[in-house]
LOMI-671003 format. One record per residue: chain; x, y, z of N, C-alpha, C in turn. Coordinates in Angstrom, 1 decimal. Example, Ala and Ser with C-alpha at 12.3 -4.5 7.8 and 13.67 -1.06 7.14 Angstrom:
% residues 2
PT chain   n_c1   n_c2   n_c3  ca_c1  ca_c2  ca_c3   c_c1   c_c2   c_c3
PT     A   13.2   -5.7    7.8   12.3   -4.5    7.8   13.2   -3.3    7.8
PT     A   12.8   -2.2    7.1   13.7   -1.1    7.1   12.9    0.0    7.9
% end
This chain:
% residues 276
PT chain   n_c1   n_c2   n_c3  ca_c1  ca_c2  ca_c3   c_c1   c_c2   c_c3
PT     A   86.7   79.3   97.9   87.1   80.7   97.5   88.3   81.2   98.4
PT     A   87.9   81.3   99.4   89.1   81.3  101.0   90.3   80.6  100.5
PT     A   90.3   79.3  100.3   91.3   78.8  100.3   92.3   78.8   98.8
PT     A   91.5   79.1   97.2   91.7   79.3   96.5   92.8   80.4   96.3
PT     A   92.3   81.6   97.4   92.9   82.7   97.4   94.3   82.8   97.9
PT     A   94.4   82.2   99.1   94.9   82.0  100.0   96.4   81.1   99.2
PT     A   95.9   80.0   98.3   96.9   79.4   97.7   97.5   80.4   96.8
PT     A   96.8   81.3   95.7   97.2   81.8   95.0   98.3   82.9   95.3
PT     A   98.0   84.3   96.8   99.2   84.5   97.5  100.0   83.8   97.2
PT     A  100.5   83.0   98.6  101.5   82.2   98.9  101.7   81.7   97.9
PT     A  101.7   81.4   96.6  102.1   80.8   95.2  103.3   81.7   94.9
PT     A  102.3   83.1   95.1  103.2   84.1   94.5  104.2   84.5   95.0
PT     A  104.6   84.3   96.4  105.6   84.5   96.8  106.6   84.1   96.0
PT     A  106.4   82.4   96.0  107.9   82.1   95.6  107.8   82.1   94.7
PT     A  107.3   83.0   93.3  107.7   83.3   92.2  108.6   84.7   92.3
PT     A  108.8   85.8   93.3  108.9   86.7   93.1  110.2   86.8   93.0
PT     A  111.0   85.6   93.0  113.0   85.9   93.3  113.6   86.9   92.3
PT     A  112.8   86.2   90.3  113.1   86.4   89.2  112.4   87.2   88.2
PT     A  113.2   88.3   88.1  112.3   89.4   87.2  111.3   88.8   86.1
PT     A  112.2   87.7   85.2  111.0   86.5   84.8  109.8   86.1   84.7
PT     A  109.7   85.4   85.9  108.6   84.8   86.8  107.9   86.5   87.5
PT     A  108.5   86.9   87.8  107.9   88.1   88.5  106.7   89.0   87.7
PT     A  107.7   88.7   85.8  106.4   89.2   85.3  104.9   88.8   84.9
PT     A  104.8   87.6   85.0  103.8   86.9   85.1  102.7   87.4   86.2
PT     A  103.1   88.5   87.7  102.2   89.1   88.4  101.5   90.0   87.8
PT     A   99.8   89.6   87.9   98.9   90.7   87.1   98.7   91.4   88.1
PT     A   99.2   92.7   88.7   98.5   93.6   90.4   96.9   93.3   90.1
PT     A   96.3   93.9   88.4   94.7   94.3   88.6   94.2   92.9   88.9
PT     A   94.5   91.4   88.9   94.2   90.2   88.6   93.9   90.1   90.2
PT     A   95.3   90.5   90.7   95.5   90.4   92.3   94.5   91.1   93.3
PT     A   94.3   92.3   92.8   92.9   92.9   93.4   91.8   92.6   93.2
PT     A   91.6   91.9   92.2   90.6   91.5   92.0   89.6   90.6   92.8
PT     A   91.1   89.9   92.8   90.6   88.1   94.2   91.1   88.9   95.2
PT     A   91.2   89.5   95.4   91.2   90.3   96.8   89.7   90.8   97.2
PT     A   89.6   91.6   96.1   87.8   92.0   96.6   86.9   91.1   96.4
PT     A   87.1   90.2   95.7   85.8   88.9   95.5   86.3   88.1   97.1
PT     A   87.8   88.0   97.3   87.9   87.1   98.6   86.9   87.6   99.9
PT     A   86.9   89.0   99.7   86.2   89.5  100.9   84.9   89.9  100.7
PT     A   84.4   89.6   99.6   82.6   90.1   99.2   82.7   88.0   99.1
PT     A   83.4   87.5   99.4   82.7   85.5   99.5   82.7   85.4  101.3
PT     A   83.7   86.3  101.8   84.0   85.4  103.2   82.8   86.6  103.9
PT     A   82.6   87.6  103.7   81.3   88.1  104.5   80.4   89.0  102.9
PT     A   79.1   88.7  102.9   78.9   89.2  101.9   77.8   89.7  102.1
PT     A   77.9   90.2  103.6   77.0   91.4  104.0   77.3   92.8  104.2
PT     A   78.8   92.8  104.0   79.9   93.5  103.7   80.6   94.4  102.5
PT     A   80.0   95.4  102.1   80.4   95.7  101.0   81.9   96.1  100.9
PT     A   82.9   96.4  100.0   83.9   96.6   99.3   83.9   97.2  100.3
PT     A   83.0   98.9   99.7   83.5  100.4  100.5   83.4  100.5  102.1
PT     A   82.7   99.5  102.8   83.0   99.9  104.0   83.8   99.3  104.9
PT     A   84.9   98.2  104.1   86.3   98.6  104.7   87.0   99.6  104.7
PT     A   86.9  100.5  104.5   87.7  101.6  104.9   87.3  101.8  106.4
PT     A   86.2  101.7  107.1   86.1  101.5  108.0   87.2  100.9  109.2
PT     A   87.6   99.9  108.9   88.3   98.7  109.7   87.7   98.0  110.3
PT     A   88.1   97.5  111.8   87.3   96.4  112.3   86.2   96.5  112.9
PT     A   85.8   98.0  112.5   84.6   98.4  113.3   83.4   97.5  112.3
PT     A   83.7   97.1  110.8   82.8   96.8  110.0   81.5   95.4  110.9
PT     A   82.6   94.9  111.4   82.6   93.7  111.8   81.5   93.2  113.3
PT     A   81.4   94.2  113.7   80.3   94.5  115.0   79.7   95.9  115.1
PT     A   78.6   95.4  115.4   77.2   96.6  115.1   77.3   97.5  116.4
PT     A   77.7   96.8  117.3   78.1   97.8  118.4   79.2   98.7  118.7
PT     A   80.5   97.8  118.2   81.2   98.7  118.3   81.3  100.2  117.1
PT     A   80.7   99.6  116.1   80.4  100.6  114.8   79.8  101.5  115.4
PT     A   78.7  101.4  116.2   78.2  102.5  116.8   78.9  103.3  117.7
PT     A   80.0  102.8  118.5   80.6  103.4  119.3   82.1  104.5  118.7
PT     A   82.3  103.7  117.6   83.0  104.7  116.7   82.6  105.4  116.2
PT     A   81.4  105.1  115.7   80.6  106.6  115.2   80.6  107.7  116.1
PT     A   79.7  107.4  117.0   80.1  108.6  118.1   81.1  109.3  118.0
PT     A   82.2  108.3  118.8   83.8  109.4  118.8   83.9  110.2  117.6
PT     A   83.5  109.8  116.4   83.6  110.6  115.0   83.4  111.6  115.1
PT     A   82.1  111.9  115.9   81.2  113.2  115.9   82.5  114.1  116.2
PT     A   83.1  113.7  117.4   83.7  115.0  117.9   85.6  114.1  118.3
PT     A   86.1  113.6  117.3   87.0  113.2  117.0   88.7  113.3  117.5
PT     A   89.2  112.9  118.2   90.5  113.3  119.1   91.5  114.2  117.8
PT     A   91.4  113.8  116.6   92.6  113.9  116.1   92.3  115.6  115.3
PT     A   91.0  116.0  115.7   90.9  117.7  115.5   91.7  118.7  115.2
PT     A   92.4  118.6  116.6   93.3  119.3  117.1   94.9  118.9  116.2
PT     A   95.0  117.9  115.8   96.2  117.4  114.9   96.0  118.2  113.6
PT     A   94.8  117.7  112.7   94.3  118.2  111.8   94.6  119.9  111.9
PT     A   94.4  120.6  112.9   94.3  122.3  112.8   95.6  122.5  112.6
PT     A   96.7  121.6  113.7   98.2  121.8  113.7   98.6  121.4  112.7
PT     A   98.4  120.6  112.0   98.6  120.2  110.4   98.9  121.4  109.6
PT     A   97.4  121.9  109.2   97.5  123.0  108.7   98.4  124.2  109.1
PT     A   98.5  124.6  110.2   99.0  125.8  110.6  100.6  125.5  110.6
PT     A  101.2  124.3  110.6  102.1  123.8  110.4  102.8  123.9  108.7
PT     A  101.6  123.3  107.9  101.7  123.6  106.5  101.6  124.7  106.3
PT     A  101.2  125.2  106.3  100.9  127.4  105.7  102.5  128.1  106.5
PT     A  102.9  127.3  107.9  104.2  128.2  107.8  105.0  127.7  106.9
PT     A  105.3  127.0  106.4  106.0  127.1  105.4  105.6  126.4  103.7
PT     A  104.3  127.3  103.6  103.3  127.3  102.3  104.4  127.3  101.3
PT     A  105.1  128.6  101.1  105.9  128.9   99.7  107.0  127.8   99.4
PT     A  107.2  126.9  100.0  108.1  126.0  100.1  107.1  124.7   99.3
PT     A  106.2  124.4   99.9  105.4  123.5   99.6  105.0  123.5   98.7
PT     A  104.4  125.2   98.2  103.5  124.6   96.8  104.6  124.9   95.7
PT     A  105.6  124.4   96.0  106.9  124.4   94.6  107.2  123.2   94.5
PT     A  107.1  122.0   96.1  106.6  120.5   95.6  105.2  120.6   95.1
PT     A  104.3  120.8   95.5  102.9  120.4   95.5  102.2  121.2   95.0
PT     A  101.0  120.8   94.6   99.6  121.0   94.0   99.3  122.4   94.6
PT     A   98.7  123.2   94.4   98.6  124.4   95.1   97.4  124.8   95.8
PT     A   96.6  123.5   95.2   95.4  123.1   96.0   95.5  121.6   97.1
PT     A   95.7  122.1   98.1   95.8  120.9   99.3   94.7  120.1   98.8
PT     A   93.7  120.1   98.4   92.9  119.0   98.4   93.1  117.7   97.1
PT     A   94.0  117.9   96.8   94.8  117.1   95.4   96.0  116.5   95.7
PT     A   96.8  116.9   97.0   97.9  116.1   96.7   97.8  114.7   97.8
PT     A   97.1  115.0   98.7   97.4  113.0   99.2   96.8  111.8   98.2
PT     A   96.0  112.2   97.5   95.2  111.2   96.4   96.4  110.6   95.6
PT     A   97.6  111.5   94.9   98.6  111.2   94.4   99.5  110.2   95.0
PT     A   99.8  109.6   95.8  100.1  108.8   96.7   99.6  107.7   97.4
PT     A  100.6  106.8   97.6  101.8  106.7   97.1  102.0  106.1   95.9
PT     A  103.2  106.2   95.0  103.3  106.3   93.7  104.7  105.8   93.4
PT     A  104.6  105.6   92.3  106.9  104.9   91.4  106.7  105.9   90.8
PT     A  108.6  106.3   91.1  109.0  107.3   90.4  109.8  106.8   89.5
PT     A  109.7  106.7   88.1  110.2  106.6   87.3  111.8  106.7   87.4
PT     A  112.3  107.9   87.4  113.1  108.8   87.5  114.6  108.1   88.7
PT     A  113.9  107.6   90.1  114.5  107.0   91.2  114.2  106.0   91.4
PT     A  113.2  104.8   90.7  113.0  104.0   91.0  112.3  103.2   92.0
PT     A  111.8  104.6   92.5  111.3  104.0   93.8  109.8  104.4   94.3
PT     A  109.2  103.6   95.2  107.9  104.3   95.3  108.4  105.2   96.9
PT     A  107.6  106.2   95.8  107.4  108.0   96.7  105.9  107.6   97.6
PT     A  105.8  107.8   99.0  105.1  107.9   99.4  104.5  109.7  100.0
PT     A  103.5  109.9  100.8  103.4  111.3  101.1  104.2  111.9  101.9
PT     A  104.4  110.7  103.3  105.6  111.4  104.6  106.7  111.5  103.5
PT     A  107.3  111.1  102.9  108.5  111.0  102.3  108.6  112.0  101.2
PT     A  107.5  112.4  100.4  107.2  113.5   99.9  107.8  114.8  100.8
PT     A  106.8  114.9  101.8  107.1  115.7  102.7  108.5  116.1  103.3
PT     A  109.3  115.3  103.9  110.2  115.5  104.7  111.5  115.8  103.2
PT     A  111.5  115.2  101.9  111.9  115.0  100.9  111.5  116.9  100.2
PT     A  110.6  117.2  100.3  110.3  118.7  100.4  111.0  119.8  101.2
PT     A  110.9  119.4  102.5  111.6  120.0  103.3  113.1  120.4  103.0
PT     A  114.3  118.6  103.6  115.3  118.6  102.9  115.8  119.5  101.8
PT     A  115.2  119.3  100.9  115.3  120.2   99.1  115.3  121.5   99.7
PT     A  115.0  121.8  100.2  115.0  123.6  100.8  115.3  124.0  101.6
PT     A  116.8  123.2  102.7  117.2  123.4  103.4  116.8  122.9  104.6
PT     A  115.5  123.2  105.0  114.8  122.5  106.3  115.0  121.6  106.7
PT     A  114.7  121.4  108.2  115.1  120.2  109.2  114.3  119.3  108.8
PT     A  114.4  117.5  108.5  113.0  116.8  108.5  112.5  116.4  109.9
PT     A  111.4  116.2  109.5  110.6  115.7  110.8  110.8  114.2  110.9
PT     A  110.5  114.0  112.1  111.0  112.3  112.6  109.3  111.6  111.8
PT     A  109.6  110.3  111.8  108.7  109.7  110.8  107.3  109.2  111.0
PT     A  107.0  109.1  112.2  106.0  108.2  113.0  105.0  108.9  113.4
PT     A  105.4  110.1  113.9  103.9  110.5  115.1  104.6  112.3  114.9
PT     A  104.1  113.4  115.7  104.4  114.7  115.4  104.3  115.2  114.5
PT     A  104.8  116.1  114.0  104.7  117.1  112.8  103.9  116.5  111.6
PT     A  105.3  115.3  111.3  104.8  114.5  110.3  103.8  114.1  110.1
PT     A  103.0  113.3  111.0  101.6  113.2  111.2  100.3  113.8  110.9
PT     A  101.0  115.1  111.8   99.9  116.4  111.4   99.8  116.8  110.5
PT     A  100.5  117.1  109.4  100.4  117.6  108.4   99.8  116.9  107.3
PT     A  100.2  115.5  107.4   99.4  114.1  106.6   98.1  114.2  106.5
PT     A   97.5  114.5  108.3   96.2  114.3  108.5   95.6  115.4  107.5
PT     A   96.1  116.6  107.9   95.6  118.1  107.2   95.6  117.3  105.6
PT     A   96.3  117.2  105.3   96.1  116.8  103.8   95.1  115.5  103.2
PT     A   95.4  114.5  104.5   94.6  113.8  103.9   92.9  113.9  104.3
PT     A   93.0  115.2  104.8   91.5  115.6  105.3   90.5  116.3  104.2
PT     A   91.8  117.1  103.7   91.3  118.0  102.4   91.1  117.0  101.6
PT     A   91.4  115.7  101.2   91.4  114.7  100.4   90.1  113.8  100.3
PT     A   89.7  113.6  101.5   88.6  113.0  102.3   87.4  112.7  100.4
PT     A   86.8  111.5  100.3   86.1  111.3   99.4   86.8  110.9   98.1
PT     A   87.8  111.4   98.1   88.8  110.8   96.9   88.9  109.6   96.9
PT     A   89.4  108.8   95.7   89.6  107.2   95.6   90.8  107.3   95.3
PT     A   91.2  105.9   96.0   92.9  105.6   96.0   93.1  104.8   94.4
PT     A   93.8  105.3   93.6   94.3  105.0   92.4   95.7  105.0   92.5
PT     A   96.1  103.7   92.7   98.0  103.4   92.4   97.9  102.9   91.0
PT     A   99.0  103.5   90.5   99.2  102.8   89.3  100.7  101.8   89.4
PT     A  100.6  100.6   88.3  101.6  100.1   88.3  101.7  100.2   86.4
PT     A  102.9  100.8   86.1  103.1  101.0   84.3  104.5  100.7   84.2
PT     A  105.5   99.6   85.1  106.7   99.9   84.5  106.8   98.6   85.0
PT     A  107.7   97.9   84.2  108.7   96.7   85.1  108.9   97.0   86.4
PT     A  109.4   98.1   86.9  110.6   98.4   87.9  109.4   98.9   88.3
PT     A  108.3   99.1   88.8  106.9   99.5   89.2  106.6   98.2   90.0
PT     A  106.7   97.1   88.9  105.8   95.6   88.9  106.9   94.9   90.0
PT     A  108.2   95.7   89.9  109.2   94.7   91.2  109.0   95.5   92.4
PT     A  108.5   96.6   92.0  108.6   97.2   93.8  107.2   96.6   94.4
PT     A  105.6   96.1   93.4  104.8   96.1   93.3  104.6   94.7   94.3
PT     A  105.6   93.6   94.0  106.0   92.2   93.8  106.8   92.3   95.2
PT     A  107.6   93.3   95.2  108.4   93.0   96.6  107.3   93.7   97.8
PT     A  106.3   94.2   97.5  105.1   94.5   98.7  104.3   93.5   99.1
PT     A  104.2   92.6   97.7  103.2   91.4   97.8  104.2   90.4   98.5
PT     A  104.9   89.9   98.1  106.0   89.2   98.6  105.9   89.7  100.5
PT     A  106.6   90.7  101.2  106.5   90.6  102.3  104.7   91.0  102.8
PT     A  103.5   91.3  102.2  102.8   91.0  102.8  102.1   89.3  103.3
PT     A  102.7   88.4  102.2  102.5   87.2  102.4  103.3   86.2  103.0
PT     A  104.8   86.8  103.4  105.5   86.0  103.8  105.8   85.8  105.1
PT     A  105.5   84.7  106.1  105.5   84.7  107.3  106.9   85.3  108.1
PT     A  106.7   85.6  108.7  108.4   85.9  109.8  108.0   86.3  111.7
PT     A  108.9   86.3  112.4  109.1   86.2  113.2  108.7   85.1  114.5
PT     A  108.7   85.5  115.6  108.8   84.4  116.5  107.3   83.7  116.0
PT     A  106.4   84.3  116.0  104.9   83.7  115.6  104.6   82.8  114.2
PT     A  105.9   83.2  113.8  105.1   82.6  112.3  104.2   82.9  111.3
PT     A  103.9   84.5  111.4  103.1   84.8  111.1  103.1   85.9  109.8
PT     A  102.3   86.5  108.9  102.7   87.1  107.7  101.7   87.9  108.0
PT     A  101.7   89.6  107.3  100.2   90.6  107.3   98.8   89.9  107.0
PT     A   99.3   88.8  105.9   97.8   88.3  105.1   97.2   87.0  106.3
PT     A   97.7   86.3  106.7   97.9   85.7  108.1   96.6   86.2  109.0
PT     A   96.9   87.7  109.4   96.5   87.8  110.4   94.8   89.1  109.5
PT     A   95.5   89.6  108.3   94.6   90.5  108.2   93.3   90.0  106.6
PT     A   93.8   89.0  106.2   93.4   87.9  105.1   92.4   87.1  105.9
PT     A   93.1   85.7  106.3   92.6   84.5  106.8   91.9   84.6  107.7
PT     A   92.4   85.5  108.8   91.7   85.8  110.0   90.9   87.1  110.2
PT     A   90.7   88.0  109.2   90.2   89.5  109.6   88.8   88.7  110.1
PT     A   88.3   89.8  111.0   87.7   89.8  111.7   87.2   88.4  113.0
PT     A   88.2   87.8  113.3   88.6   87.2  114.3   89.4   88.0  115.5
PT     A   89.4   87.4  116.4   89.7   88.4  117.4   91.6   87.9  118.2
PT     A   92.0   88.7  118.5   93.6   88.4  118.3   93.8   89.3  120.4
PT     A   93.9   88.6  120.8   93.4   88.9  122.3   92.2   89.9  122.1
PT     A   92.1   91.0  122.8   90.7   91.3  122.8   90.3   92.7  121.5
PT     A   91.5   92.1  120.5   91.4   93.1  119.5   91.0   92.0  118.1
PT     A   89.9   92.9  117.6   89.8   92.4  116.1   90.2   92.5  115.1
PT     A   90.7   91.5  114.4   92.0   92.1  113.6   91.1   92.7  112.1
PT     A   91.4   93.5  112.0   91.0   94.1  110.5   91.1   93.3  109.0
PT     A   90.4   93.8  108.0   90.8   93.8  106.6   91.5   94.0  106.5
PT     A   92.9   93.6  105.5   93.8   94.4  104.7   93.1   95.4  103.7
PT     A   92.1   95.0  103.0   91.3   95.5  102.4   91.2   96.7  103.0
PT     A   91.4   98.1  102.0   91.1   99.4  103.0   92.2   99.8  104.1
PT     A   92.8   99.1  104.1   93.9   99.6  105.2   95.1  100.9  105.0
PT     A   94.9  101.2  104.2   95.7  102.1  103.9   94.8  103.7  103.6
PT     A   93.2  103.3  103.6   92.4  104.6  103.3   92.6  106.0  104.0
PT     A   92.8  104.7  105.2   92.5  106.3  107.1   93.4  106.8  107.4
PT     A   94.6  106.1  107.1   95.6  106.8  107.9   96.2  108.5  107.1
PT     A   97.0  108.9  108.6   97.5  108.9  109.2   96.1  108.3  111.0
PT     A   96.1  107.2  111.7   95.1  107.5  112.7   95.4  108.0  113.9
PT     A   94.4  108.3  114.7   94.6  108.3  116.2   94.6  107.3  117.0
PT     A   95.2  106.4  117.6   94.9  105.5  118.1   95.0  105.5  119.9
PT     A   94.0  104.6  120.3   93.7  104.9  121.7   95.2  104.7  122.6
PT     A   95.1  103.6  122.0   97.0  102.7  122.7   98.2  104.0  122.9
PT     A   97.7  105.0  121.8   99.1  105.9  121.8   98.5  107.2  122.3
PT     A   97.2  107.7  122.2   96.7  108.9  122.7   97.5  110.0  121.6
PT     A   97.8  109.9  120.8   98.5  110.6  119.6   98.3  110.1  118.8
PT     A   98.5  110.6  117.0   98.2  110.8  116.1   99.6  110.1  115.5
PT     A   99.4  109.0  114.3  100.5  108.1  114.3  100.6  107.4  112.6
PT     A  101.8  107.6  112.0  101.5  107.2  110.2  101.4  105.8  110.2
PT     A  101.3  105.5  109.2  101.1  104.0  108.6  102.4  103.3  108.6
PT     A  103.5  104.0  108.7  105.1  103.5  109.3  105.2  103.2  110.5
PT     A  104.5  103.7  110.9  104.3  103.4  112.7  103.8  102.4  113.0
PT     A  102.7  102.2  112.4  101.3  100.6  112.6  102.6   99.5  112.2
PT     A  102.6  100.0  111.2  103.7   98.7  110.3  104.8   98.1  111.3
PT     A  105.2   99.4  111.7  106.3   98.8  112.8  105.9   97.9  114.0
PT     A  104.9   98.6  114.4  104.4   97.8  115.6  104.0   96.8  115.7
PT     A  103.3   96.2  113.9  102.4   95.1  113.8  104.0   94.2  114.0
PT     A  105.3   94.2  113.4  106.5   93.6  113.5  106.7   93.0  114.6
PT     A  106.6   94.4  115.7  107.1   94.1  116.9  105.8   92.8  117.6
PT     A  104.7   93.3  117.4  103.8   92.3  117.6  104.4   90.8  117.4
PT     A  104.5   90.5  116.0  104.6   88.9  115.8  106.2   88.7  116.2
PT     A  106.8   89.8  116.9  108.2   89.0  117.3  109.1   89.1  116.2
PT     A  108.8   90.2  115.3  109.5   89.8  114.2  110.1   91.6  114.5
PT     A  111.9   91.2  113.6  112.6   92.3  113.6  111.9   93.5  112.7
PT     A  111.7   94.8  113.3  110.7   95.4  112.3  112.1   96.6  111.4
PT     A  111.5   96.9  110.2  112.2   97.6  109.4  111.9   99.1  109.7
PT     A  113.2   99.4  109.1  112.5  101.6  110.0  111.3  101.9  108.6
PT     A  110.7  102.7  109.7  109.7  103.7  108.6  110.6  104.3  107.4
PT     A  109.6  104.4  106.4  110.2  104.7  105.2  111.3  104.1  104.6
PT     A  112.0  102.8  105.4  112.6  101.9  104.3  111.8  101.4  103.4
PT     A  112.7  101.2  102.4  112.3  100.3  101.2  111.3   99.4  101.3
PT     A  111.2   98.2  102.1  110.4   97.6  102.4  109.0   97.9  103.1
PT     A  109.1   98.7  103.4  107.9   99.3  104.1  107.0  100.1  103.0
PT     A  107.7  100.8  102.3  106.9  101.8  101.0  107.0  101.1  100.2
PT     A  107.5   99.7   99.7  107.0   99.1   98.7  105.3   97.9   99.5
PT     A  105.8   97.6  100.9  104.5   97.1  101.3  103.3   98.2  101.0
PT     A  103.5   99.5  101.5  102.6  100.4  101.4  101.8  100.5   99.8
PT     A  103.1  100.5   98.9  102.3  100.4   97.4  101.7   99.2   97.0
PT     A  102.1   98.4   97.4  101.0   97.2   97.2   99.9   97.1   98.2
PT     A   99.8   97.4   99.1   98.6   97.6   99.9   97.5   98.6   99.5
PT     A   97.7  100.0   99.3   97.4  101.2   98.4   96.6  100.4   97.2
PT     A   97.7  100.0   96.2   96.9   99.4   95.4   95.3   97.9   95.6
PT     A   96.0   97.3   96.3   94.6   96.4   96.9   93.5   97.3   97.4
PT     A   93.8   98.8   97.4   92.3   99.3   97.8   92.3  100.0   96.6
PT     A   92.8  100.4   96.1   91.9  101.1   94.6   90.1  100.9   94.1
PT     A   90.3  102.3   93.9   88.9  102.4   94.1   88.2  102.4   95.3
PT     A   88.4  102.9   96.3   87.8  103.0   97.9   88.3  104.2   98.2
PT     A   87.5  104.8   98.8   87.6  106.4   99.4   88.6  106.7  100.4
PT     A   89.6  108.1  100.2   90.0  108.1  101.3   89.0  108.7  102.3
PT     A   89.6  108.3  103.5   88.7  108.7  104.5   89.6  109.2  105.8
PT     A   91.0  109.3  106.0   91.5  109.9  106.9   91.8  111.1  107.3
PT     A   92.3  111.8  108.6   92.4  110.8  109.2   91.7  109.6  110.2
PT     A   92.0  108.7  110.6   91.0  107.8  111.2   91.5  107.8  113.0
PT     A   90.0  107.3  113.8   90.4  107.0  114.7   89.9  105.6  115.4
PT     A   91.5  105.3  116.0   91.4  103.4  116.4   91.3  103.0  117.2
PT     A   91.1  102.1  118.0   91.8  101.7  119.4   92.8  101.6  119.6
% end
């Protein structure tokens, strides 16, 4: 099954050059053997409690994250979120939902219209811009906090990406594509480390599911002592394998993010989260 899967990826890479061949990628086919890959490799393990991360993986440290849960570092982000969003409410709810607890679920998504997948930071700062305002830098601060605030209101919701267009299925295809494809000094690809090897240990860190990885964030993570988006992980995981990393919110990054998103459909949000 592991290795079935495993081939089937990497297959798909090098189909992805040619709009063609590209349409031959089924996403729901792809998730599919995504969640059977990981209900065959531990199948004590349900679906939903990747969202978790690598805490699924040891009973002790599960316990030790629970705790922190109780009384959670990223609180205080969460409050500044909000109070951050309400100063400039009237601006917001002319992008958005006018109920905070509905708009991170919508995300991230293809816009028809630009062709591109909209994610929520880019929503956001893409909000701002439109109405004059300064944006916020991409990674950690403002940006952050306000994610969290929303994606808190969000909390129990299921991640539903849709893919309905050609031009959906290539941004869909170019996520799959660099989640599979190896680079940098290591040699190494996302599925690599978060596929083949989740829950193996990568110096004295365990590397997670892909499965679910996109539920928690925005997280707190211990390494940074602040509050940090899913452009930021991304970047870092780059610098990790030695490999040139791409800026937050390029192209390549929010099309990995929508194919990632989609591999969890159906799984609760639950951010924000906190990591080591």
């Amino acid at each position: 099954m592991k290795k079935t899967l495993l081939i089937a990826l990497s297959l798909g890479v090098s189909v992805l050059a040619t709009s063609s061949m590209a349409a031959t990628i089924d996403p729901e086919k792809d998730r599919q053997q995504f969640v059977d890959f990981f209900k065959a490799k531990n199948p004590n393990i349900t679906p939903e409690e990747y969202v978790n991360g690598a805490y699924v993986y040891s009973a002790d440290k599960m316990a030790q994250w629970e705790a922190a849960e109780e009384f959670p570092p990223y609180l205080d982000a969460i409050d500044e979120g909000e109070a951050l969003y309400n100063k400039d409410l009237a601006i917001y709810q002319l992008c958005f939902d006018s109920d905070v607890s509905k708009i991170r679920a919508k995300y991230p998504y293809f816009d028809e219209s630009t062709k591109q997948v909209v994610t929520l930071e880019g929503a956001i700062n893409k909000c701002r811009t439109d109405a004059g305002l300064k944006p916020y830098g991409w990674k950690k601060g403002p940006i952050a906090q306000i994610s969290a605030y929303l994606a808190d209101n969000a909390r129990g919701q299921k991640i539903d990406v849709k893919v309905e267009s050609d031009a959906a299925l290539a941004a869909y295809t170019a996520g799959r594509d660099f989640f599979n494809k190896p680079r940098g000094q290591f040699n190494l690809s996302c599925a690599k480390c978060h596929v083949d090897n989740s829950g193996r240990n990568a110096r004295s860190n365990t590397l997670s599911s892909a499965l679910g990885h996109t539920t928690h964030f925005p997280v707190f993570r211990a390494k940074w002592q602040n509050l940090g988006t899913l452009h930021r992980r991304y970047e870092g995981c780059q610098k990790n394998i030695r490999a040139q990393p791409y800026k937050p919110q390029s192209e390549t990054y929010r099309n990995l993010e929508f194919f990632q998103a989609y591999m969890s459909n159906g799984l609760e949000i639950n951010g924000p989260g906190y990591r080591e």
